[in-house]
C-alpha atoms as an extended CHARMM CRD file, in Angstrom:
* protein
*
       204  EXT
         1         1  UNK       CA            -13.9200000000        9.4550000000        1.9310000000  PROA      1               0.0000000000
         2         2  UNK       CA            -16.6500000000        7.4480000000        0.8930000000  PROA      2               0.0000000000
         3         3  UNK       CA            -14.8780000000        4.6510000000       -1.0870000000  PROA      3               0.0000000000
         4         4  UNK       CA            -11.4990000000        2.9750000000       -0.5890000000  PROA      4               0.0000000000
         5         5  UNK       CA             -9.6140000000        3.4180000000       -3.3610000000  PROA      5               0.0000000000
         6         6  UNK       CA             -6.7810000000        2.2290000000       -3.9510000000  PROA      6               0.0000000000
         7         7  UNK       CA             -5.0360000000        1.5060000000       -7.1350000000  PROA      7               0.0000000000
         8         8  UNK       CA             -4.6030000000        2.6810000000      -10.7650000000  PROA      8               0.0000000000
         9         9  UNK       CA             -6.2910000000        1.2360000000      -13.2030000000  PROA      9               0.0000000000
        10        10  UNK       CA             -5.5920000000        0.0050000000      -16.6870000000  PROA      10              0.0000000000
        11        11  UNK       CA             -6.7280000000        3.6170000000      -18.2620000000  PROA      11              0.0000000000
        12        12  UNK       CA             -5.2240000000        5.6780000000      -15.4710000000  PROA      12              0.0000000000
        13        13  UNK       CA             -8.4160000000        6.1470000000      -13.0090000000  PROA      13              0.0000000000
        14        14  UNK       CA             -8.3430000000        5.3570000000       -9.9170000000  PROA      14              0.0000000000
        15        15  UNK       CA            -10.2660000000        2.2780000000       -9.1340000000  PROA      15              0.0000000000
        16        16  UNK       CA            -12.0150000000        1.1320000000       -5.7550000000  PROA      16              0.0000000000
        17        17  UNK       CA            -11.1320000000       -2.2710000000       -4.0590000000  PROA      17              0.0000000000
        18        18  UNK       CA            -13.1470000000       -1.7320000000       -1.3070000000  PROA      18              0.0000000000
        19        19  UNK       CA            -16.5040000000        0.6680000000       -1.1260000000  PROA      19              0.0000000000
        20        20  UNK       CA            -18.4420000000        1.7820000000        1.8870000000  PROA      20              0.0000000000
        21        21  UNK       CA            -20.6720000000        3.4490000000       -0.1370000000  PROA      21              0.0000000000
        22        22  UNK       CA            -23.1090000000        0.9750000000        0.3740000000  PROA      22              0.0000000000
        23        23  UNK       CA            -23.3250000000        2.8880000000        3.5690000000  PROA      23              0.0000000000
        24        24  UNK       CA            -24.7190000000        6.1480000000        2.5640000000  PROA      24              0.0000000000
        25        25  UNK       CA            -27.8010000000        6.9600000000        0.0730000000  PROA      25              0.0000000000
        26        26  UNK       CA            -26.6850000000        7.1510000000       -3.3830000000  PROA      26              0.0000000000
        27        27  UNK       CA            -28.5250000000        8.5610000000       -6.7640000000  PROA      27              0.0000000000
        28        28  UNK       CA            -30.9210000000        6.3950000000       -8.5750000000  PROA      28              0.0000000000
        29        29  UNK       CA            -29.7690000000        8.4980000000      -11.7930000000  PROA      29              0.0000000000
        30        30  UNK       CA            -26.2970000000        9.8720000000      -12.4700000000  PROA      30              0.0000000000
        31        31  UNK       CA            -26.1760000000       12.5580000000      -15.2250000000  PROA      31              0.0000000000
        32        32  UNK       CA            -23.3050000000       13.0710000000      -17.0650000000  PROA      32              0.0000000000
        33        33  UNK       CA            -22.0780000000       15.9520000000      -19.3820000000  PROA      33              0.0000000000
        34        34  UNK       CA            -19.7250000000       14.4750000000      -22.1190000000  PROA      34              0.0000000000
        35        35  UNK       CA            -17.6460000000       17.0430000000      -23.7050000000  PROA      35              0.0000000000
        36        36  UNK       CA            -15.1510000000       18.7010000000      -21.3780000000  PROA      36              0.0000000000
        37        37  UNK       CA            -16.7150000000       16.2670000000      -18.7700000000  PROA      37              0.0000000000
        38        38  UNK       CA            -16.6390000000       12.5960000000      -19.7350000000  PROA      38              0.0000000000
        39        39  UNK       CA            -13.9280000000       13.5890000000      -22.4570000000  PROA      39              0.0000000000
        40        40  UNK       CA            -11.4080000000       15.9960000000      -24.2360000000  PROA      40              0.0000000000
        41        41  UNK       CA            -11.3870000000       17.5800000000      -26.7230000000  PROA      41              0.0000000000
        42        42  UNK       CA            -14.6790000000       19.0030000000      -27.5340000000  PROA      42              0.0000000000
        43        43  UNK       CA            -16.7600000000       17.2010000000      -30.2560000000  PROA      43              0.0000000000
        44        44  UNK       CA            -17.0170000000       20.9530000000      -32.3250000000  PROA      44              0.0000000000
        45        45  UNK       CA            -13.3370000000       20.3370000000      -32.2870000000  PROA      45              0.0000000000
        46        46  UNK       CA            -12.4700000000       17.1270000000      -34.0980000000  PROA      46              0.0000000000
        47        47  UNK       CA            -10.5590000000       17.2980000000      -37.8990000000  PROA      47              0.0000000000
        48        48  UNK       CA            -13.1700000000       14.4490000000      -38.5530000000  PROA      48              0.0000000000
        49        49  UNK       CA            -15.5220000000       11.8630000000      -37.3310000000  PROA      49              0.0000000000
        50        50  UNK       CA            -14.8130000000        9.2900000000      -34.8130000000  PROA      50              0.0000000000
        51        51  UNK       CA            -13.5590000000        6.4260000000      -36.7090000000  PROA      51              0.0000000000
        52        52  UNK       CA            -11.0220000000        3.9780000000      -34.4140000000  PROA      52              0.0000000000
        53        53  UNK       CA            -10.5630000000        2.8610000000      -31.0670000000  PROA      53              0.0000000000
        54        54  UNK       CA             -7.5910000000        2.2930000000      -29.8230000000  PROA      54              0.0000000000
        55        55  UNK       CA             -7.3420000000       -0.8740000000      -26.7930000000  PROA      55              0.0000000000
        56        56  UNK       CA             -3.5550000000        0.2700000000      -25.7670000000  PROA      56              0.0000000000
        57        57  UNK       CA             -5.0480000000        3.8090000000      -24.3820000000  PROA      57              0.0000000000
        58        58  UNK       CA             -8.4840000000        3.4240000000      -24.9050000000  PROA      58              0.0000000000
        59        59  UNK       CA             -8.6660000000        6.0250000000      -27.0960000000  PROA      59              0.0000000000
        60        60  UNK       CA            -10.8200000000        7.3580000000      -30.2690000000  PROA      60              0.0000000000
        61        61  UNK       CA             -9.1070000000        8.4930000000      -33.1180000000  PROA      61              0.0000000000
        62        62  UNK       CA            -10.7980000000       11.4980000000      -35.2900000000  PROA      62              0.0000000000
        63        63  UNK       CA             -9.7840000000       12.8170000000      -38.3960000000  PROA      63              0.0000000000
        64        64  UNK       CA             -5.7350000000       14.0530000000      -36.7590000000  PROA      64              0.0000000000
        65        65  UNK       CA             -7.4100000000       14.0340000000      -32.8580000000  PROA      65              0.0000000000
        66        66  UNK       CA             -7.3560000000       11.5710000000      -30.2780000000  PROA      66              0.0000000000
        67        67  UNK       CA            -10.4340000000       11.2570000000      -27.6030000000  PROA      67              0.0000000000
        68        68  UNK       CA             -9.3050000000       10.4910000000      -24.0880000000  PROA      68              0.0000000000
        69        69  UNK       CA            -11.4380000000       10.0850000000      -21.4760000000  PROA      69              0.0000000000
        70        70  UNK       CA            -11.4320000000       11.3000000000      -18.1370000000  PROA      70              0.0000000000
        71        71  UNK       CA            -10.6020000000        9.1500000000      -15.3870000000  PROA      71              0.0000000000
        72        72  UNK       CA            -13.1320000000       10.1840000000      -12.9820000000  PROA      72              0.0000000000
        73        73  UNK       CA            -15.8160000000        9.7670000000      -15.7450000000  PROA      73              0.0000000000
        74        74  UNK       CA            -14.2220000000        6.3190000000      -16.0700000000  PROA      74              0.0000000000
        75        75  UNK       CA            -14.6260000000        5.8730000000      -12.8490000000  PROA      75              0.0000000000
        76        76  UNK       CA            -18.2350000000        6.7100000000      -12.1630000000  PROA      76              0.0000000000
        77        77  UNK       CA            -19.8910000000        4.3840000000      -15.2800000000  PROA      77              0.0000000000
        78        78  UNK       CA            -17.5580000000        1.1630000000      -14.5350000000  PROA      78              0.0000000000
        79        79  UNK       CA            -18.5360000000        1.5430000000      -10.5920000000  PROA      79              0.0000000000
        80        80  UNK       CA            -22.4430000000        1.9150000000      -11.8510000000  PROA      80              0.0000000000
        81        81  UNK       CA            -21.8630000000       -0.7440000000      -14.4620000000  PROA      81              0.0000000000
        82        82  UNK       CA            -20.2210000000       -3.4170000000      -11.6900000000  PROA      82              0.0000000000
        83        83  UNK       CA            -20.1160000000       -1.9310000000       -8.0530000000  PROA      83              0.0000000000
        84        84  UNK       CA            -22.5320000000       -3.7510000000       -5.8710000000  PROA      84              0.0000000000
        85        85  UNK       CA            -23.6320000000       -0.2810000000       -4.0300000000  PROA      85              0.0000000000
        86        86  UNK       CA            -25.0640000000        1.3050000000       -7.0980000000  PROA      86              0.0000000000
        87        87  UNK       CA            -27.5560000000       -1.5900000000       -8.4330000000  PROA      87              0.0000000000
        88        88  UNK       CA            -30.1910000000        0.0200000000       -8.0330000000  PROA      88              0.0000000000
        89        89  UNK       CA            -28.3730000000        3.3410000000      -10.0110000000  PROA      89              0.0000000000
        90        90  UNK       CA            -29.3610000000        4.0140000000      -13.3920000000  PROA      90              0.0000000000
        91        91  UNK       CA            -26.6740000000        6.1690000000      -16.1000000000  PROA      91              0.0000000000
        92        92  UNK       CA            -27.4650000000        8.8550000000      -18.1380000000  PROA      92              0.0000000000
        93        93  UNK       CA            -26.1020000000       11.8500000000      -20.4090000000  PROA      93              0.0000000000
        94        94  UNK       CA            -27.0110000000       15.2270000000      -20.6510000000  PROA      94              0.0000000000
        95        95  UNK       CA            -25.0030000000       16.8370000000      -23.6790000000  PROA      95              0.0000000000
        96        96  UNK       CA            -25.4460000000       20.1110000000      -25.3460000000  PROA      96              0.0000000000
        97        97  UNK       CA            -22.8020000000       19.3970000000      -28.1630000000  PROA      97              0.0000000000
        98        98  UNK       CA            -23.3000000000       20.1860000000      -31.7920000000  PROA      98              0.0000000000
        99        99  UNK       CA            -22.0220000000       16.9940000000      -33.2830000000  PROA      99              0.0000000000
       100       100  UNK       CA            -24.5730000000       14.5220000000      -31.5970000000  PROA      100             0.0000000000
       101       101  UNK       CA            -23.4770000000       11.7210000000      -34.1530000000  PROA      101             0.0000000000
       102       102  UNK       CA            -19.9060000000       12.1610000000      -32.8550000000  PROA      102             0.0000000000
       103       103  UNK       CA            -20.9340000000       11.7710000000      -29.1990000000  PROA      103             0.0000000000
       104       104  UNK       CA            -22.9480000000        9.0840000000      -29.7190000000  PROA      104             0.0000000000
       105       105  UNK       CA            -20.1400000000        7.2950000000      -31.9500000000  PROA      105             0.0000000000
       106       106  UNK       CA            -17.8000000000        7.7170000000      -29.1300000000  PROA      106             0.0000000000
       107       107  UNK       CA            -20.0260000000        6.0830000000      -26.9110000000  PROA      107             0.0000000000
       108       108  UNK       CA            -19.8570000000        3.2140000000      -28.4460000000  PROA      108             0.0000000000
       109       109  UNK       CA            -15.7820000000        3.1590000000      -29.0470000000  PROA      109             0.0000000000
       110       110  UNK       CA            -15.0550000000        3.9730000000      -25.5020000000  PROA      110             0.0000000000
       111       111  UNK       CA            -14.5570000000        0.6610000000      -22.5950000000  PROA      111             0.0000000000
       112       112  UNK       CA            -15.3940000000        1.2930000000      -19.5260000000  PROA      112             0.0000000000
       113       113  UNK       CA            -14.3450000000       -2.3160000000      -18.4330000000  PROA      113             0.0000000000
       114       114  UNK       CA            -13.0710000000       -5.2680000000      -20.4320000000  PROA      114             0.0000000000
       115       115  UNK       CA            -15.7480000000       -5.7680000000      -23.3390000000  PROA      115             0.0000000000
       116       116  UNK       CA            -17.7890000000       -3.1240000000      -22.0860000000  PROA      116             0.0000000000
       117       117  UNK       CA            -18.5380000000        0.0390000000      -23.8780000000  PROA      117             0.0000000000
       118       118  UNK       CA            -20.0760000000        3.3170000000      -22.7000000000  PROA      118             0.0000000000
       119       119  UNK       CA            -22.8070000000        2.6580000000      -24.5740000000  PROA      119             0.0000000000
       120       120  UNK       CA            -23.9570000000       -0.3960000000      -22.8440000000  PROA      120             0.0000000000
       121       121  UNK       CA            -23.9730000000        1.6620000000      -19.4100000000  PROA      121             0.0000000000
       122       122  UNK       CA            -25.8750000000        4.7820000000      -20.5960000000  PROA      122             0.0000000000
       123       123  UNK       CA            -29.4650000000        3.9680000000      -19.9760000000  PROA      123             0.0000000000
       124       124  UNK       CA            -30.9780000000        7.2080000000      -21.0000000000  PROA      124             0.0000000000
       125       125  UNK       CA            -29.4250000000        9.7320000000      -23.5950000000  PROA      125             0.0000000000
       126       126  UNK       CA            -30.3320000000       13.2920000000      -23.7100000000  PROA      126             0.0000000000
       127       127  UNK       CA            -28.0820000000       14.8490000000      -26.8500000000  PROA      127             0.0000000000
       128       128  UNK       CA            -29.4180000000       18.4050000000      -28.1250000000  PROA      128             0.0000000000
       129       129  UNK       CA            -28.0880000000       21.7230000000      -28.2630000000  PROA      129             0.0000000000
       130       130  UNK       CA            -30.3900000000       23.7890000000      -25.7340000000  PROA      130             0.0000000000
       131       131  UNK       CA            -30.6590000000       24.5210000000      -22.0550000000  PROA      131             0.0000000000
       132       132  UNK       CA            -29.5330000000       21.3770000000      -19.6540000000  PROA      132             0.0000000000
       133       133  UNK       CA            -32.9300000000       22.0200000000      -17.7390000000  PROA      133             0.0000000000
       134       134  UNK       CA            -34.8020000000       20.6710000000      -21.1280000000  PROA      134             0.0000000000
       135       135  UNK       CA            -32.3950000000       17.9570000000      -20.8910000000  PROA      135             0.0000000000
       136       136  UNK       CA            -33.5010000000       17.3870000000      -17.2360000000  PROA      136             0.0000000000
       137       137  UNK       CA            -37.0880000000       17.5260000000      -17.7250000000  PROA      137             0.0000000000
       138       138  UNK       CA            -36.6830000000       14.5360000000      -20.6990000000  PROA      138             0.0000000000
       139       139  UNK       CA            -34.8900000000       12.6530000000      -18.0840000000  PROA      139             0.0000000000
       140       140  UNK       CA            -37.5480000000       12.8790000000      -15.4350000000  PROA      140             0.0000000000
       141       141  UNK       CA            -40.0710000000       11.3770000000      -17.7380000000  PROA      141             0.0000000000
       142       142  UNK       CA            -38.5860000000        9.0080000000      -19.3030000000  PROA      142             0.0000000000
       143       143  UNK       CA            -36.5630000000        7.7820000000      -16.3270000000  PROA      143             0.0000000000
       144       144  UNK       CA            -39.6490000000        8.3270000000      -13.9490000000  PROA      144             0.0000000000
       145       145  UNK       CA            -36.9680000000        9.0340000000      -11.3710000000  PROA      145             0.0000000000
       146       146  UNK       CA            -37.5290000000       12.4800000000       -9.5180000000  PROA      146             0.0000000000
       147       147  UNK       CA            -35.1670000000       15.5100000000       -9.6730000000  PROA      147             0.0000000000
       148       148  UNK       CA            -34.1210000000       14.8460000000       -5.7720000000  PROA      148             0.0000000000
       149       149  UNK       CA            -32.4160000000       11.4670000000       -6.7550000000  PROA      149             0.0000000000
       150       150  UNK       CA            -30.1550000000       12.4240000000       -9.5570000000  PROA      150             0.0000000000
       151       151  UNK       CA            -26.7610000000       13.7110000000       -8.8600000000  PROA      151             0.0000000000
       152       152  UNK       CA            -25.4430000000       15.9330000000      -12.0830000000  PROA      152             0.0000000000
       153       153  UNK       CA            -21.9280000000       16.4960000000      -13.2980000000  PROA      153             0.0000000000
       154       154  UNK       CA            -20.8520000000       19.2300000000      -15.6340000000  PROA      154             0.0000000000
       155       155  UNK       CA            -17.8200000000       21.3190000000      -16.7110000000  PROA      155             0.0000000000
       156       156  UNK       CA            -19.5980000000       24.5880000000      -16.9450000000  PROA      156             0.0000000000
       157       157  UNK       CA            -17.8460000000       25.9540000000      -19.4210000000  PROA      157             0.0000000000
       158       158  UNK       CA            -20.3710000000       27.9330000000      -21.6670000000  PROA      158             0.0000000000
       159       159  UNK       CA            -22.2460000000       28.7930000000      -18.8060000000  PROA      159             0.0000000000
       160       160  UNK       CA            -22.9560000000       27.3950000000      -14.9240000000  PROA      160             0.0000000000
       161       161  UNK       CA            -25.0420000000       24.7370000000      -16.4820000000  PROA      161             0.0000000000
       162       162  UNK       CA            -25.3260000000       23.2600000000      -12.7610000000  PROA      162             0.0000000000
       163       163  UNK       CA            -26.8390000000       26.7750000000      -11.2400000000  PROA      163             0.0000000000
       164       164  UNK       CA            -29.3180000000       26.3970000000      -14.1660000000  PROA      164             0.0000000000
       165       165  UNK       CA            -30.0970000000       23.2570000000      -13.2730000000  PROA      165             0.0000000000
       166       166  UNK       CA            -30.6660000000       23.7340000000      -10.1940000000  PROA      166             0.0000000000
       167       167  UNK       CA            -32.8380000000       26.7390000000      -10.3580000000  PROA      167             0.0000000000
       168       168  UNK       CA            -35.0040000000       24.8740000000      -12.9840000000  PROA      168             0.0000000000
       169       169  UNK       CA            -35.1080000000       21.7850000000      -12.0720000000  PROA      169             0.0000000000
       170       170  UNK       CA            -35.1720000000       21.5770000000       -8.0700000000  PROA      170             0.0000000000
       171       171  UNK       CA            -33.6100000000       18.4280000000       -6.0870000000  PROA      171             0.0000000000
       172       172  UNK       CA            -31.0540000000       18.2370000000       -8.2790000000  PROA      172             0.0000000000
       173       173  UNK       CA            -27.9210000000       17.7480000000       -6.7460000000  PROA      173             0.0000000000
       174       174  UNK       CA            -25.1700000000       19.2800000000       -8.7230000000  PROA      174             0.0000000000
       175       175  UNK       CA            -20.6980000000       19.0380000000       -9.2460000000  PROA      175             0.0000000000
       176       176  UNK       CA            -18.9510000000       21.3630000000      -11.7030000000  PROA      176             0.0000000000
       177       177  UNK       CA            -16.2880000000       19.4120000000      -12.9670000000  PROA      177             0.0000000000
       178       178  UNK       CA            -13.8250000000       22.6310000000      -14.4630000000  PROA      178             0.0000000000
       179       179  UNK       CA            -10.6260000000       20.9560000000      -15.6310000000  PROA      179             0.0000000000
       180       180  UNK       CA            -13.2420000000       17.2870000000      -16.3570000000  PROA      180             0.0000000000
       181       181  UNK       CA            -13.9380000000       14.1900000000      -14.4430000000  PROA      181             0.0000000000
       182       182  UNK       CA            -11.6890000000       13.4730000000      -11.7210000000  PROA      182             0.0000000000
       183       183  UNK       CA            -12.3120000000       10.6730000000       -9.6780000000  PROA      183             0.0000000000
       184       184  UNK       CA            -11.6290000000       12.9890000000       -6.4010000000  PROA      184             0.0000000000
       185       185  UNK       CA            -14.8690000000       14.9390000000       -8.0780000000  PROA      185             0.0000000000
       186       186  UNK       CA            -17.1170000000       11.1440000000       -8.2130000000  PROA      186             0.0000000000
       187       187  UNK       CA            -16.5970000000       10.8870000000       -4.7100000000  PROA      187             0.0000000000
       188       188  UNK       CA            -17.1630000000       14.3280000000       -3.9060000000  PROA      188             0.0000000000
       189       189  UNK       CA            -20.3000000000       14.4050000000       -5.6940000000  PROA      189             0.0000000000
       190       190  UNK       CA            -21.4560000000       11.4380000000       -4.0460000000  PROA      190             0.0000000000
       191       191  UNK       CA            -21.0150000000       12.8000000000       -1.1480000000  PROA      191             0.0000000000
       192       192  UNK       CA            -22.5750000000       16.1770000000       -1.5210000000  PROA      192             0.0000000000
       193       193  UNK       CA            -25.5490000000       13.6960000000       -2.6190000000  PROA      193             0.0000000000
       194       194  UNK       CA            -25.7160000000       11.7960000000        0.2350000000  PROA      194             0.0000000000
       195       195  UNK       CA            -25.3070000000       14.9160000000        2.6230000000  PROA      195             0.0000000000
       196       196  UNK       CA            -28.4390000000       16.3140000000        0.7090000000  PROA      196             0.0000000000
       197       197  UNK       CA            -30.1480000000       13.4090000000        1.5950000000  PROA      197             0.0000000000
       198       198  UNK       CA            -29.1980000000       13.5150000000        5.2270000000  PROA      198             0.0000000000
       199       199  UNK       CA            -29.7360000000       17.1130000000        5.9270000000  PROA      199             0.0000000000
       200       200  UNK       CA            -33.6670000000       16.4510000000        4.2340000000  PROA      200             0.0000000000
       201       201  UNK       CA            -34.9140000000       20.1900000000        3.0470000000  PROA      201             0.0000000000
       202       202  UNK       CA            -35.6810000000       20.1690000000       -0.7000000000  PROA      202             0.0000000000
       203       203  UNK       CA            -34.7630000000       16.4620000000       -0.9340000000  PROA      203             0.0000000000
       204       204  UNK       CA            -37.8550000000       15.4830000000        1.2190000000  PROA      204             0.0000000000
């Protein structure tokens, strides 16, 4: 395991005391799907627009829904937002939802830490319905960071969004995250990135 973790945090993830993953080679960019990913339910979903957070779950409130987030999603901005092994990481999203304005509203409800929103991470938003390689290709150029140093997280639930991205968009390392974010899935990912690096081949 790359990172000692060790406790439960305030919103239920699991947070690291200790890392050693300034030990291995980690992404300059971290892409992140939101819905089904980062948070349930889907955006398409909601009885009405994001309106409230709430600070004693650290939840959204729409229309008769409530937003949750995802612990391992959690997990993955705060430790690029504070951890000391991922300063030179940047954050991004890659979302395919058709309610953009909802995303982007949630962004900026959600904490990730105390006083810090979602929002304030996210360096580079890519919100459009089309194929994630489009998304990808946006990111490249306005990040200037090449496909081999991002590490991608999806729920592939339309489609294998992360085969797609891979076959379009080479380098890419990829994590389908089927029932969203866990924090067992961050450090896999990471992982599976720095293994990638290590074994060279299309990330050279």
């Amino acid at each position: 395991s790359p990172c000692g973790w060790v406790f439960v945090g305030r919103y239920g993830e699991i947070v690291p005391l200790v890392s050693a993953v300034t030990a291995m080679a980690v992404p300059l960019l971290v892409v992140l799907d939101l819905d089904m990913c980062c948070w349930d339910p889907e955006m398409f979903q909601l009885s009405g627009a994001p309106s409230k957070w709430n600070p004693s779950d650290n939840s959204v409130t729409a229309g008769r829904d409530k937003i949750k987030m995802f612990p391992g999603a959690i997990a993955a901005i705060r430790d690029i937002h504070s951890n000391p092994a991922f300063k030179g990481t940047k954050l991004a999203v890659a979302s395919s939802t058709t309610e953009p304005d909802y995303a982007r509203a949630c962004m900026r409800m959600f904490e990730i830490d105390k006083g810090v929103k979602m929002h304030d991470v996210v360096k580079y938003s890519e919100i459009f319905c089309a194929s994630k390689t489009n998304h990808f290709k946006n990111l490249k150029k306005s990040s200037g960071i090449e496909y081999q140093d991002m590490l991608f997280f999806d729920d592939c639930t339309y489609g294998n969004n992360c085969a797609d991205v891979e076959r379009g968009c080479p380098g890419v390392v990829t994590l389908a995250t089927p029932n969203g974010m866990q924090e067992r899935e961050w450090r896999e990912g990471l992982a599976k990135f720095a293994k990638a690096k290590a074994a060279g081949g299309a990330h050279e």
